[in-house]
SEKE-720941 format. One record per residue (C-alpha): residue number from 1; x, y, z. Coordinates in steps of 0.001 Angstrom, whole numbers, plus 524288, in hexadecimal, padded with zeros to 5 digits. Example, Ala and Ser with C-alpha at 12.3 -4.5 7.8 and 13.67 -1.06 7.14 Angstrom:
% residues 2
<finu><n>1</n><x>8300C</x><y>7EE6C</y><z>81E78</z></finu>
<finu><n>2</n><x>83566</x><y>7FBDC</y><z>81BE4</z></finu>
END
This chain:
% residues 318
<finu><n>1</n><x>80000</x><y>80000</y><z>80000</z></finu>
<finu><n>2</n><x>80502</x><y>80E14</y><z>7FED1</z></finu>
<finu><n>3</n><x>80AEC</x><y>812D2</y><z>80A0D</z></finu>
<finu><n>4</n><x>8067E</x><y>8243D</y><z>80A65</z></finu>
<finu><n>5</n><x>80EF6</x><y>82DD0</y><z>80BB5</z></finu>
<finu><n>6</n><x>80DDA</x><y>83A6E</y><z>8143C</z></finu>
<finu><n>7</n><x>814C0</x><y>84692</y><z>813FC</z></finu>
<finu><n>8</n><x>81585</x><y>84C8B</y><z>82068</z></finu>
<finu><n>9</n><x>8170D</x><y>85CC2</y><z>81F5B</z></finu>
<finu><n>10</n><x>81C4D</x><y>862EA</y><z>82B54</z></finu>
<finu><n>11</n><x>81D64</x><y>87411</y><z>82A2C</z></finu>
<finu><n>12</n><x>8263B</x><y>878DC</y><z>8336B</z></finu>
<finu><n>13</n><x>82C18</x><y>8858E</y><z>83860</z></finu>
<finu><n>14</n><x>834AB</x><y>88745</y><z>84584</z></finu>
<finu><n>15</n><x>82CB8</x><y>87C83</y><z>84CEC</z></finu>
<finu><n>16</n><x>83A9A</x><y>8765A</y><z>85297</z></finu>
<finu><n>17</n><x>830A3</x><y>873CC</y><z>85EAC</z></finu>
<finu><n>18</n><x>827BC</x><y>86A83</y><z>85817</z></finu>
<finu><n>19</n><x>82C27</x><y>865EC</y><z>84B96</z></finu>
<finu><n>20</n><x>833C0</x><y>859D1</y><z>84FE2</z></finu>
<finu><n>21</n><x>82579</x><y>853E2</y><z>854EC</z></finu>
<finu><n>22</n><x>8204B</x><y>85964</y><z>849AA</z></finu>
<finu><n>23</n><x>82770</x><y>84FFC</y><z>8409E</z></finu>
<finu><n>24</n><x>8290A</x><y>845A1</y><z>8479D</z></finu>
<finu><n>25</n><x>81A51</x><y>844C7</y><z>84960</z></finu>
<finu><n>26</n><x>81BA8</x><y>8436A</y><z>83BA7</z></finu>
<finu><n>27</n><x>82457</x><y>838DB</y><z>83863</z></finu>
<finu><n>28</n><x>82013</x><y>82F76</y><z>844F4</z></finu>
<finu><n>29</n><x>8127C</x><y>82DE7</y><z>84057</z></finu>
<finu><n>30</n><x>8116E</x><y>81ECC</y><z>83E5A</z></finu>
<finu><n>31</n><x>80953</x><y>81F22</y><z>83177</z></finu>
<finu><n>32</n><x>80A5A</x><y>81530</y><z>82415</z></finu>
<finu><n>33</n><x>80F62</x><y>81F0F</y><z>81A21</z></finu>
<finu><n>34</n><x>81C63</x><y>824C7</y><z>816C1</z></finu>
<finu><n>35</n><x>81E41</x><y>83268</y><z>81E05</z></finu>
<finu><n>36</n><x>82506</x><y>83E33</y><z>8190E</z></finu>
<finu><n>37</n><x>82729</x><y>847C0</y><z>82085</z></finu>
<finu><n>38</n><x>828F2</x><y>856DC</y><z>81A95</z></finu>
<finu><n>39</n><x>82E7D</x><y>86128</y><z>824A8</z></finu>
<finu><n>40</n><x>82C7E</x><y>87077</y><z>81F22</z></finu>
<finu><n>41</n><x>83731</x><y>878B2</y><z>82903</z></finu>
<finu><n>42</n><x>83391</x><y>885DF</y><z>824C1</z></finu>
<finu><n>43</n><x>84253</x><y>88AE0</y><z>82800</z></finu>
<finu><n>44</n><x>83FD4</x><y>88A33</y><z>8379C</z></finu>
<finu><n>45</n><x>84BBC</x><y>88EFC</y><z>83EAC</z></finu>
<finu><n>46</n><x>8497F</x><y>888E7</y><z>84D86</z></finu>
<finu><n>47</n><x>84E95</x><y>87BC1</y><z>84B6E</z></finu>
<finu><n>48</n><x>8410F</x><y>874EB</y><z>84439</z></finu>
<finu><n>49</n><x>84A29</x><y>8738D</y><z>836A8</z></finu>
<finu><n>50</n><x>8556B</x><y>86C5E</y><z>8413D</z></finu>
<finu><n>51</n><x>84B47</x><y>862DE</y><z>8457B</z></finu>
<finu><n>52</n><x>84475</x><y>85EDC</y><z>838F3</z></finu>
<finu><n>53</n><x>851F8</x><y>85C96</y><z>83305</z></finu>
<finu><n>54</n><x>855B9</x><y>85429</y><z>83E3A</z></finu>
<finu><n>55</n><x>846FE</x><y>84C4E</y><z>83BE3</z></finu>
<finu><n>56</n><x>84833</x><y>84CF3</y><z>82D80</z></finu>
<finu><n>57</n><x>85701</x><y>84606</y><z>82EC7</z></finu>
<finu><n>58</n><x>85171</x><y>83C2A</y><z>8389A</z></finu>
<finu><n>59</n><x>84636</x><y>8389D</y><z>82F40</z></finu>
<finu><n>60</n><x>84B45</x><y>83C40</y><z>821D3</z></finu>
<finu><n>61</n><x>8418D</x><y>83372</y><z>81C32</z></finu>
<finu><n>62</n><x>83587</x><y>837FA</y><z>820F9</z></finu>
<finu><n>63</n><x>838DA</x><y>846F0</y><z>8255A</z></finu>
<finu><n>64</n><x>83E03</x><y>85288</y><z>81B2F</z></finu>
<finu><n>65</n><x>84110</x><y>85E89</y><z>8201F</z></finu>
<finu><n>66</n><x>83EFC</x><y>868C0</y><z>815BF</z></finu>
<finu><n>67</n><x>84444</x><y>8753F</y><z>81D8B</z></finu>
<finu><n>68</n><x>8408E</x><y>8831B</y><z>815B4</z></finu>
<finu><n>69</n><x>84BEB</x><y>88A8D</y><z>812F5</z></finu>
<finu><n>70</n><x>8432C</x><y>896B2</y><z>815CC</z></finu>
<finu><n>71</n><x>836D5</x><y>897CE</y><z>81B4C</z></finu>
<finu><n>72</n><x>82A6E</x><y>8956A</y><z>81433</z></finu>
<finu><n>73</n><x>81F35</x><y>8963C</y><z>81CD7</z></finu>
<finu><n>74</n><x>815F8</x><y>88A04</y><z>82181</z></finu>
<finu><n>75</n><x>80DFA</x><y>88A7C</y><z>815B3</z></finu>
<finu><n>76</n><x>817D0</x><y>88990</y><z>80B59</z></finu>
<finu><n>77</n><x>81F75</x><y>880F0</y><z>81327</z></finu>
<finu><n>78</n><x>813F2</x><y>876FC</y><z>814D1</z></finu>
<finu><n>79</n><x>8113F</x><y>87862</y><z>8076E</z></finu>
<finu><n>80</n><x>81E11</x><y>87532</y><z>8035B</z></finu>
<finu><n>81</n><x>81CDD</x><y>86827</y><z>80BC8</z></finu>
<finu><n>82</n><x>81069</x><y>8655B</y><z>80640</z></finu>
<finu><n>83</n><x>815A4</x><y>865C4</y><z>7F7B6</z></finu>
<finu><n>84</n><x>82050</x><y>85C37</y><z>7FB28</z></finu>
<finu><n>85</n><x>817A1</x><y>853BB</y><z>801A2</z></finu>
<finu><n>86</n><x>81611</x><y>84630</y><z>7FB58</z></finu>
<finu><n>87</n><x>80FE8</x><y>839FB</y><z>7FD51</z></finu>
<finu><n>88</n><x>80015</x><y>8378C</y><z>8000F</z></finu>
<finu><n>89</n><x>7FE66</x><y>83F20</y><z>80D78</z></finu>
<finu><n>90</n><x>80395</x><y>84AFC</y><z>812C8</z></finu>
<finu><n>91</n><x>80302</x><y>84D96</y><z>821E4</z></finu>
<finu><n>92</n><x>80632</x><y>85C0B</y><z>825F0</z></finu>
<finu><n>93</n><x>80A77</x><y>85FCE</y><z>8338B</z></finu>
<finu><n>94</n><x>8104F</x><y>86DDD</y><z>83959</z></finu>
<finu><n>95</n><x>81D85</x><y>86BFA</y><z>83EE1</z></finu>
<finu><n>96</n><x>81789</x><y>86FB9</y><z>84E98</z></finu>
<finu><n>97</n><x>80BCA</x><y>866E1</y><z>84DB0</z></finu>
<finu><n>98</n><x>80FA4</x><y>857B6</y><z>84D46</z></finu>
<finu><n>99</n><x>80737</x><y>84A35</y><z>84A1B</z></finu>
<finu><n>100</n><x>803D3</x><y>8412F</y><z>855AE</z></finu>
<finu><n>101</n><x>804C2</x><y>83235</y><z>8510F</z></finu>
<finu><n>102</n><x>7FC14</x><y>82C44</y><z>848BD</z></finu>
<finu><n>103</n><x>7F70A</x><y>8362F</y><z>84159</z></finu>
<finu><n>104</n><x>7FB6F</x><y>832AD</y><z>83311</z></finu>
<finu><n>105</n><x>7F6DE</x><y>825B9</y><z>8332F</z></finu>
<finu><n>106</n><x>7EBE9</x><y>82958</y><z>838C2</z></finu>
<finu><n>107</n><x>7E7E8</x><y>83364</y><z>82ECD</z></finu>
<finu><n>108</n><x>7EF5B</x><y>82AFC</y><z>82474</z></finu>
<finu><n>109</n><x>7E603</x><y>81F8F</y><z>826F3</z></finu>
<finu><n>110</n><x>7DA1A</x><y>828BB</y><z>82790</z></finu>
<finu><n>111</n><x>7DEDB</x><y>82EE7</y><z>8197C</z></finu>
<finu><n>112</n><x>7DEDB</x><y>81F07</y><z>8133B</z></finu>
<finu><n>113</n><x>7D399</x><y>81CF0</y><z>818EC</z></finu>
<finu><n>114</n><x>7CDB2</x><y>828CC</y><z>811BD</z></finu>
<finu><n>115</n><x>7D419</x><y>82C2E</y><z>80524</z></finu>
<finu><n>116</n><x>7C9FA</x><y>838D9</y><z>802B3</z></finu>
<finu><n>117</n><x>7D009</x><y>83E57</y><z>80EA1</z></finu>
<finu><n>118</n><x>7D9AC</x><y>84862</y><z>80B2B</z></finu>
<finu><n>119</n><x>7DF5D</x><y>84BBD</y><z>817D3</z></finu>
<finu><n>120</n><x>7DDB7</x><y>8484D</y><z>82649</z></finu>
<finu><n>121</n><x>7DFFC</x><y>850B1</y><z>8310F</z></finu>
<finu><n>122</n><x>7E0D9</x><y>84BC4</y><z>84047</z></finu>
<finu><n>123</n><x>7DE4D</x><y>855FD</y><z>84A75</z></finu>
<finu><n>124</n><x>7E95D</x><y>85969</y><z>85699</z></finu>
<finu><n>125</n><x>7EDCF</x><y>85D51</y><z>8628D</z></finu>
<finu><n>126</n><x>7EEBE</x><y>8696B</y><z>863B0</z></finu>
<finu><n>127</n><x>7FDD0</x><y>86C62</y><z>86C94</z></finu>
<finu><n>128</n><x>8058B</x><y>87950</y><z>870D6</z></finu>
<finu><n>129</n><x>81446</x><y>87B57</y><z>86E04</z></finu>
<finu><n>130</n><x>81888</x><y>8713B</y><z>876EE</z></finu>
<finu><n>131</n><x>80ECD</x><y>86586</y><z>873A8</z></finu>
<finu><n>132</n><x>804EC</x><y>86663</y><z>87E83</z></finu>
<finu><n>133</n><x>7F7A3</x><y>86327</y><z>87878</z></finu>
<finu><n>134</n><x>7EF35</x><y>86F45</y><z>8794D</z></finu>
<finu><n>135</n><x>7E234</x><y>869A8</y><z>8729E</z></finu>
<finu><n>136</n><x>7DEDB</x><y>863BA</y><z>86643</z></finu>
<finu><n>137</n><x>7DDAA</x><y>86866</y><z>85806</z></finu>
<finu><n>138</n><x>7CFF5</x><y>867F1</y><z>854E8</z></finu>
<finu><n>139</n><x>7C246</x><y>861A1</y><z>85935</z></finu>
<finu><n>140</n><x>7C044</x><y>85990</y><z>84BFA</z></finu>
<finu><n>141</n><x>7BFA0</x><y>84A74</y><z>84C73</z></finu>
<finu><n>142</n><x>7C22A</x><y>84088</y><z>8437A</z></finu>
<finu><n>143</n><x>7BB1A</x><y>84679</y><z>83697</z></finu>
<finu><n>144</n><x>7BABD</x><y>84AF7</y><z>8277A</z></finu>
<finu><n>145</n><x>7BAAD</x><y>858EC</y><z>82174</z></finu>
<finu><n>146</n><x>7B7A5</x><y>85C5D</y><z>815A5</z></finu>
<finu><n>147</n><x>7BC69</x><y>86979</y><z>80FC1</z></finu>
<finu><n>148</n><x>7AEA7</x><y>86FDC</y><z>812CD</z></finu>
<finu><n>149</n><x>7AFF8</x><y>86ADC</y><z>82062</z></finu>
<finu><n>150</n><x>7BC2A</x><y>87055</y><z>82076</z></finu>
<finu><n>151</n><x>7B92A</x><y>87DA5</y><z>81B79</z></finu>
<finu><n>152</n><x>7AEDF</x><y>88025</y><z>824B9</z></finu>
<finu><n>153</n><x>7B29B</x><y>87D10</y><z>83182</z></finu>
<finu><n>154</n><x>7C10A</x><y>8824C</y><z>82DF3</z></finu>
<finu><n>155</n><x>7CE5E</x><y>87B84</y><z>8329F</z></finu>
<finu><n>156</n><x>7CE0A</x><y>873A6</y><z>83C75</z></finu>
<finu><n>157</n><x>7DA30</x><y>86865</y><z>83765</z></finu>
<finu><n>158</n><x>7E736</x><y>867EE</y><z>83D9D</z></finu>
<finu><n>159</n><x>7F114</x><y>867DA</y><z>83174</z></finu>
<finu><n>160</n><x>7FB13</x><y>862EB</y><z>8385B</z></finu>
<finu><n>161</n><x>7F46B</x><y>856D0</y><z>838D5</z></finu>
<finu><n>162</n><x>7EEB4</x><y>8563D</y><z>82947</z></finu>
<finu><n>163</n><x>7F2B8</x><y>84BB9</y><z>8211E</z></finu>
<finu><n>164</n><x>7EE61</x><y>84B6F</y><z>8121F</z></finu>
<finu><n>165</n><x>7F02B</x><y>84646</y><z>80733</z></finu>
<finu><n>166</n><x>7FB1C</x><y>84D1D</y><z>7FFB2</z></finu>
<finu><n>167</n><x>7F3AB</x><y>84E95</y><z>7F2C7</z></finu>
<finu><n>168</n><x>7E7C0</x><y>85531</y><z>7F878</z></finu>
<finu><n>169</n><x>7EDB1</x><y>864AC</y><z>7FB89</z></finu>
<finu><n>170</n><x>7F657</x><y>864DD</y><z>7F14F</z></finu>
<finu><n>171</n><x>7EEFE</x><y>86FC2</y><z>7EAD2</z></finu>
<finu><n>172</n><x>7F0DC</x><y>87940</y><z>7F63A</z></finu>
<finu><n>173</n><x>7FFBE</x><y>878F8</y><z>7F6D8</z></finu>
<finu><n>174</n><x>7FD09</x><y>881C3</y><z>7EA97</z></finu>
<finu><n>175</n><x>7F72E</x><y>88C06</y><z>7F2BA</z></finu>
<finu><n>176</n><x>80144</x><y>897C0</y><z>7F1FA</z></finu>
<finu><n>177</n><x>7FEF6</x><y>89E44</y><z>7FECF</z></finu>
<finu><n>178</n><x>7FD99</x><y>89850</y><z>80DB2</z></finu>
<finu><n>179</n><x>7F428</x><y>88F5D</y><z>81123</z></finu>
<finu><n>180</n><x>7F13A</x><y>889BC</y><z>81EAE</z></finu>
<finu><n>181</n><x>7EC04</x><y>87D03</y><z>82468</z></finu>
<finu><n>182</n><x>7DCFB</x><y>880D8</y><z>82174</z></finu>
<finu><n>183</n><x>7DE69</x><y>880B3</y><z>812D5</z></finu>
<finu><n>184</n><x>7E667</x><y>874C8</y><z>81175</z></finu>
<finu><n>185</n><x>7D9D1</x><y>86E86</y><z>817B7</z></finu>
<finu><n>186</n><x>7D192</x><y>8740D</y><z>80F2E</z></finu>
<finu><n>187</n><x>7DA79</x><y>871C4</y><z>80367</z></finu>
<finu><n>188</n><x>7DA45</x><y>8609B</y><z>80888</z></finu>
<finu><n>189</n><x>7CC11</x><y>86012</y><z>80B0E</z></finu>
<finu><n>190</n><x>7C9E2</x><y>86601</y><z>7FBAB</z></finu>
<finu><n>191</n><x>7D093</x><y>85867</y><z>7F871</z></finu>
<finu><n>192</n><x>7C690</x><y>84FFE</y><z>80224</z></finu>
<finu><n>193</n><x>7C2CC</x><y>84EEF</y><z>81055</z></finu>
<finu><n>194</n><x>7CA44</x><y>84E47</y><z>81C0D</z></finu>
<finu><n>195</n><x>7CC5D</x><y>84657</y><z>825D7</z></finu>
<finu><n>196</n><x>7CDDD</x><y>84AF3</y><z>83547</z></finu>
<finu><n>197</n><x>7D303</x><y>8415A</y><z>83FAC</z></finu>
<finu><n>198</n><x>7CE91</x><y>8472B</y><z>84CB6</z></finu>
<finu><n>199</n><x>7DA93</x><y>84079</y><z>855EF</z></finu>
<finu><n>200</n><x>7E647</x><y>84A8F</y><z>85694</z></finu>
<finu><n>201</n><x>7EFDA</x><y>8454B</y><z>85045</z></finu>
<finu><n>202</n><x>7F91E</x><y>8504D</y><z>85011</z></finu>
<finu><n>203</n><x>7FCD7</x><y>85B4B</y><z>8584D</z></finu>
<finu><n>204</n><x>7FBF0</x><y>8689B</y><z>8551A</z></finu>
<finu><n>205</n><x>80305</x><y>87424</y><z>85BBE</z></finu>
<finu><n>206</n><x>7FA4B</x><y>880D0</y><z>85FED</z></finu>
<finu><n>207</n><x>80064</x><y>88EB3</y><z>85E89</z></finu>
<finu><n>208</n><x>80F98</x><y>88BED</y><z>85E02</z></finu>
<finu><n>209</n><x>818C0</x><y>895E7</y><z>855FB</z></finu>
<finu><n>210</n><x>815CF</x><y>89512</y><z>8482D</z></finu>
<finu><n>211</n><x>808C2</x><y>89237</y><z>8472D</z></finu>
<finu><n>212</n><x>80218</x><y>89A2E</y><z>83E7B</z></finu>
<finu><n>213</n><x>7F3D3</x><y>8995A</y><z>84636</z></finu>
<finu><n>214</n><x>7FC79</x><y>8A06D</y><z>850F9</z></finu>
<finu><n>215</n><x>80483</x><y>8A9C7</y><z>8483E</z></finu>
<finu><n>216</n><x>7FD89</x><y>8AB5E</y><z>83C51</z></finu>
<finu><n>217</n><x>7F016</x><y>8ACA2</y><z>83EBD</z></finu>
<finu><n>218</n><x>7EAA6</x><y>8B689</y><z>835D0</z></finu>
<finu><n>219</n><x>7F228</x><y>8AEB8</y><z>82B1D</z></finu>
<finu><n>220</n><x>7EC61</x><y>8A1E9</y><z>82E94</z></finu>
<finu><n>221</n><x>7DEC1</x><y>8A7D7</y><z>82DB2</z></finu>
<finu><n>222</n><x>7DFEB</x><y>8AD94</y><z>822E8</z></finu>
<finu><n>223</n><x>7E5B0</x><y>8A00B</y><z>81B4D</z></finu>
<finu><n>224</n><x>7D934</x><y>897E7</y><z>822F1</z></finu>
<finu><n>225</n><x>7D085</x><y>8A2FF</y><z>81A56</z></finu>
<finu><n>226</n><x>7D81B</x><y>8A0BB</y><z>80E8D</z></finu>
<finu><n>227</n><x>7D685</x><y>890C6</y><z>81160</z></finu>
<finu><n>228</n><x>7C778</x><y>89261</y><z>811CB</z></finu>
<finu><n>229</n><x>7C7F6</x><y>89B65</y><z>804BA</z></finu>
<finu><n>230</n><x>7D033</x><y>88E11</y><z>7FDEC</z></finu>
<finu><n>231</n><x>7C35A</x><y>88509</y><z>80126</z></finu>
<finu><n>232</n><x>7BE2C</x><y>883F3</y><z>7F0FB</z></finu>
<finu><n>233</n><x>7AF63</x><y>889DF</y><z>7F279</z></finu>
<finu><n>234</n><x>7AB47</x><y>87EDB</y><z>7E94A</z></finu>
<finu><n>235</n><x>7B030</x><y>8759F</y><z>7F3CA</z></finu>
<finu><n>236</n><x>7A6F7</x><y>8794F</y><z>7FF13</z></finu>
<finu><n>237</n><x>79B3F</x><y>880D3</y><z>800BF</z></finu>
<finu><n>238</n><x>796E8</x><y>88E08</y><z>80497</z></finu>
<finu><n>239</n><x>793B0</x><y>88986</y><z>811E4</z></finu>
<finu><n>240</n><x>79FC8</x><y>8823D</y><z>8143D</z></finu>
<finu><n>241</n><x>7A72A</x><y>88F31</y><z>810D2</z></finu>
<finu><n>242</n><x>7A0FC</x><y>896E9</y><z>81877</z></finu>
<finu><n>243</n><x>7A18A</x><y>88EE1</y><z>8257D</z></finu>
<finu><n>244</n><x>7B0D3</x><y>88C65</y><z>8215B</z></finu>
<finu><n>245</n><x>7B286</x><y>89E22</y><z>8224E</z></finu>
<finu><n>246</n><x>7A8BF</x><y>89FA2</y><z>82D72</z></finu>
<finu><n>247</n><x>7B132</x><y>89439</y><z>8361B</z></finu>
<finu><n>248</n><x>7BE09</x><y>89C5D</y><z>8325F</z></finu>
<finu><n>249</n><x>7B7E5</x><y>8A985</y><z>83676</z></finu>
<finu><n>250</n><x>7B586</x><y>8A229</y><z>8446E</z></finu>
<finu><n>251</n><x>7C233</x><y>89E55</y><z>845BA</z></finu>
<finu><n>252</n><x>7C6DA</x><y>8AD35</y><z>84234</z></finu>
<finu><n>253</n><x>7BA49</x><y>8B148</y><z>84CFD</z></finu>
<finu><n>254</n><x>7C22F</x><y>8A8CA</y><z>856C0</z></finu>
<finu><n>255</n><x>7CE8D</x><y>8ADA6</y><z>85463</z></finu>
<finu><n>256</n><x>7C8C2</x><y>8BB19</y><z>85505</z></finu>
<finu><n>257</n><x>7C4EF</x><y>8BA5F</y><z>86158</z></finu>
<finu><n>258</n><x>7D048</x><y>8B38F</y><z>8674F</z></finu>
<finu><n>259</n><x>7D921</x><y>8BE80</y><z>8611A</z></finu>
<finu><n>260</n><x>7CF44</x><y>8C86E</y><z>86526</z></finu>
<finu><n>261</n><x>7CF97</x><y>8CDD5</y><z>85506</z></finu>
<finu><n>262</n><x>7C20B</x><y>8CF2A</y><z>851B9</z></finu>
<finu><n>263</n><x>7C5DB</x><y>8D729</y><z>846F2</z></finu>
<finu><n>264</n><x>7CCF6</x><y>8C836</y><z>84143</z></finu>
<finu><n>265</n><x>7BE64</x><y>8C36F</y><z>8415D</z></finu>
<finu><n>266</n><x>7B7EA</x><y>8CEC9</y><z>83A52</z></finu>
<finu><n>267</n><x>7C399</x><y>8D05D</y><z>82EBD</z></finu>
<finu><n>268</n><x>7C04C</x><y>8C017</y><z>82BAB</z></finu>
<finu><n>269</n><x>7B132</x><y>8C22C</y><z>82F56</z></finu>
<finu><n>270</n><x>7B18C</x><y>8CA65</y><z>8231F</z></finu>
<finu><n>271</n><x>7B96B</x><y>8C1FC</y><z>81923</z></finu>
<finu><n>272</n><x>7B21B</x><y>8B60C</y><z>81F6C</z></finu>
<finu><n>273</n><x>7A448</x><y>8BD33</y><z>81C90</z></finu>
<finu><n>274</n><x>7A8EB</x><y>8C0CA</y><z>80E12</z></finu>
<finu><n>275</n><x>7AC62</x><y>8B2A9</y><z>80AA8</z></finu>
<finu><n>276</n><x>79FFF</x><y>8AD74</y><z>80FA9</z></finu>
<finu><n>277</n><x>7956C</x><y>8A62A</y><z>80595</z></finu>
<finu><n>278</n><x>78C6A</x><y>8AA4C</y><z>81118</z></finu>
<finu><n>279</n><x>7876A</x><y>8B705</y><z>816ED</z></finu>
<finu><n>280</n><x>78CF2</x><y>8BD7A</y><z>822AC</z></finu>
<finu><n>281</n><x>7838B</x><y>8B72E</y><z>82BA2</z></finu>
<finu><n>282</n><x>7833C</x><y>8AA4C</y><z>8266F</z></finu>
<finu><n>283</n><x>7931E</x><y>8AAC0</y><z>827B3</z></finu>
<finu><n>284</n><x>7915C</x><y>8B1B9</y><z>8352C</z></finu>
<finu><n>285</n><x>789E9</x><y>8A4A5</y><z>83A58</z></finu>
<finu><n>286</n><x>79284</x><y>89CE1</y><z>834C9</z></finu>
<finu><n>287</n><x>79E1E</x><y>8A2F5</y><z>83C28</z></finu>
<finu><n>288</n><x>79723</x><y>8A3DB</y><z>84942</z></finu>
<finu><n>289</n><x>7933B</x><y>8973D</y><z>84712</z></finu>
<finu><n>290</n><x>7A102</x><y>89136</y><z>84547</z></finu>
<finu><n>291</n><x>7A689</x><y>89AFE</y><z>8516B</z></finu>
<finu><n>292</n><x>79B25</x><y>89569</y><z>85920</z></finu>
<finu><n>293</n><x>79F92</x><y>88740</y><z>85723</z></finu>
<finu><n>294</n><x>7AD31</x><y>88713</y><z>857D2</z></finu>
<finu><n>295</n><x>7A9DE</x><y>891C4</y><z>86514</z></finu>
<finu><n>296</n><x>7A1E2</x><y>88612</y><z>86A63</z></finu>
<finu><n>297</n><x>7AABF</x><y>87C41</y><z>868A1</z></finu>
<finu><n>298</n><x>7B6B2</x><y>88466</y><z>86FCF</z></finu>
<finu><n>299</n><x>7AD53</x><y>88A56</y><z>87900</z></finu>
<finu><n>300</n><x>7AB0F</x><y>87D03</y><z>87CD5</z></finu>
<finu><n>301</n><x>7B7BF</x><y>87647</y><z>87DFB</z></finu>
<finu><n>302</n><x>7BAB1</x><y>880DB</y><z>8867A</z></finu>
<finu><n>303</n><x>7AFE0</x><y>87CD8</y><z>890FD</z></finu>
<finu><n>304</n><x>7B41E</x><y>86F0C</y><z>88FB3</z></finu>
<finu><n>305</n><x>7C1D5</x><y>87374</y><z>89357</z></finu>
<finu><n>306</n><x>7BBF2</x><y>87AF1</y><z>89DCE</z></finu>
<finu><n>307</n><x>7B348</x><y>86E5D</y><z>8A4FE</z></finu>
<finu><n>308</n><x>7BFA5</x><y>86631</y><z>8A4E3</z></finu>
<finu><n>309</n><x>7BD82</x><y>85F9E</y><z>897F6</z></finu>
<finu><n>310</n><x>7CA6D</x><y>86646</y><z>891E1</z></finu>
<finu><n>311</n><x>7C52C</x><y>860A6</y><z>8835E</z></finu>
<finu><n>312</n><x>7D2E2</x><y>864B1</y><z>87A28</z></finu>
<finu><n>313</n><x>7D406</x><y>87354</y><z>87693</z></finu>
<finu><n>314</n><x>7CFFB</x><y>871ED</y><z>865CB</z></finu>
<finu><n>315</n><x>7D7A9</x><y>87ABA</y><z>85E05</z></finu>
<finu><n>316</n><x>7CED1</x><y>87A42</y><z>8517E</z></finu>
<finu><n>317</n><x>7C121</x><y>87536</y><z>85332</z></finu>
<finu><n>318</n><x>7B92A</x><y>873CC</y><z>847EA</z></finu>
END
């Protein structure tokens, strides 16, 4: 029988704190396929290049260490990995998140078992700096998606934990400016649906230097708008659209009021209200709607947490 392959992409940048686990996570997983794994250094200059070297020397057969003589920024550089990528799967993972084992042949078995399935995606713990578990990644089970699911209820995957098949986004490493995690979703689930393990099966770190939810906000909300604007119209329909804008103007309402910037909310209220199929009220229920139920569901781990149940803090709840 033939045995897959799977690329393994790793993007990293100055993470000398975390990469070792990072690819190591990587090349222990126990799975029936030949592993390659791809390291992107984007020039770091704290001792990450000194350690993938060392790794990539250890394991020259499964590890290469492509270090960028300059740097080239996370998007080019994951494209880059993404083009060299061969074989039938690709796996991606961010050089301070890490796999737990099991997880490829669990999602590799799942992916045989269901050849329309473009990608799977498991959810994870959520950890700080150091590795202490602060929560989980989401509140979704074991489930499907397809891209009008997707679009409505916005992104709720962990991409360090995605692995596709390697023909099925080949069409968006043509896209000439930066994408980010949302649209390669949305770019897979074009292709067919996908598949969600609920167990964690990798770890994600919350908040540490680099990450551009912590220092590049306005950027990354601005790329999530320009990921809902790639959906085809002739793929979904007018009511999937417009519950995919109203759930993003909830998540800029929440991060309005936790940044005390109202004026954040009423510059995207407008664009939001412009794209519309609907009419302002219409798209006005829609958004309170969507701020209601993600309110409800925080509002009420937060009393479980408070009567002793301590349920996991959810990063992303859908």
């Amino acid at each position: 029988m033939h045995r897959p392959a799977i690329t393994v992409c790793i993007i990293t940048y100055n993470q000398v704190e975390w990469i070792e686990r990072c690819v190591r996570s990587a090349i222990e997983q126990e799975v029936d396929a030949e592993l390659c794994v791809l390291v992107g250094d984007d020039a770091s200059d704290d001792g990450t290049s000194e350690i993938v070297a060392q790794m990539s020397s250890l394991y020259p057969r499964q590890i290469t260490h492509l270090r960028r003589n300059s740097r080239m920024g996370a998007f080019d550089n994951s494209r880059d990995l993404l083009a060299r990528s061969e074989g039938d799967f690709v796996a991606c993972v961010d050089g301070d998140d890490y796999w737990l084992p099991g997880k490829l042949k669990r999602q590799l078995s799942f992916m045989q078992s269901h050849p329309d399935c473009v990608a799977t995606y498991t959810n994870a713990v959520a950890v700080d700096a150091v590795g202490k578990q602060i929560g989980v990644f989401n509140d979704v089970d074991n489930a499907r998606f397809d891209l009008a699911a997707l679009l409505r209820r916005g992104n709720f995957l962990n991409n360090s934990s995605v692995l596709f098949r390697r023909h099925a986004l080949t069409g968006a490493l043509r896209a000439g400016t930066p994408i980010i995690d949302y649209y390669s979703h949305l770019w897979l689930a074009r292709g067919g649906w996908l598949g969600h393990i609920g167990e964690p099966l990798a770890a994600y770190r919350v908040n540490v230097r680099g990450s551009m939810l912590k220092d590049a906000n306005v950027q990354v909300r601005e790329l999530y708008w320009q990921a809902i604007q790639s959906v085809p119209r002739d793929r979904v329909s007018d009511d999937d659209y417009a519950h995919g804008i109203a759930d993003f103007l909830r998540r800029v309402f929440f991060r309005a009021v936790r940044t005390r910037d109202m004026s954040l909310y009423r510059t995207w209220a407008t664009r939001v209200y412009a794209a519309s199929p609907y009419g302002r009220v219409h798209t006005s229920a829609l958004v309170a709607a969507s701020i209601i139920r993600i309110g409800g569901k925080a509002l009420w781990g937060q009393r479980a947490r408070l009567v002793g149940r301590s349920p996991p803090r959810i990063l992303y709840r859908r």
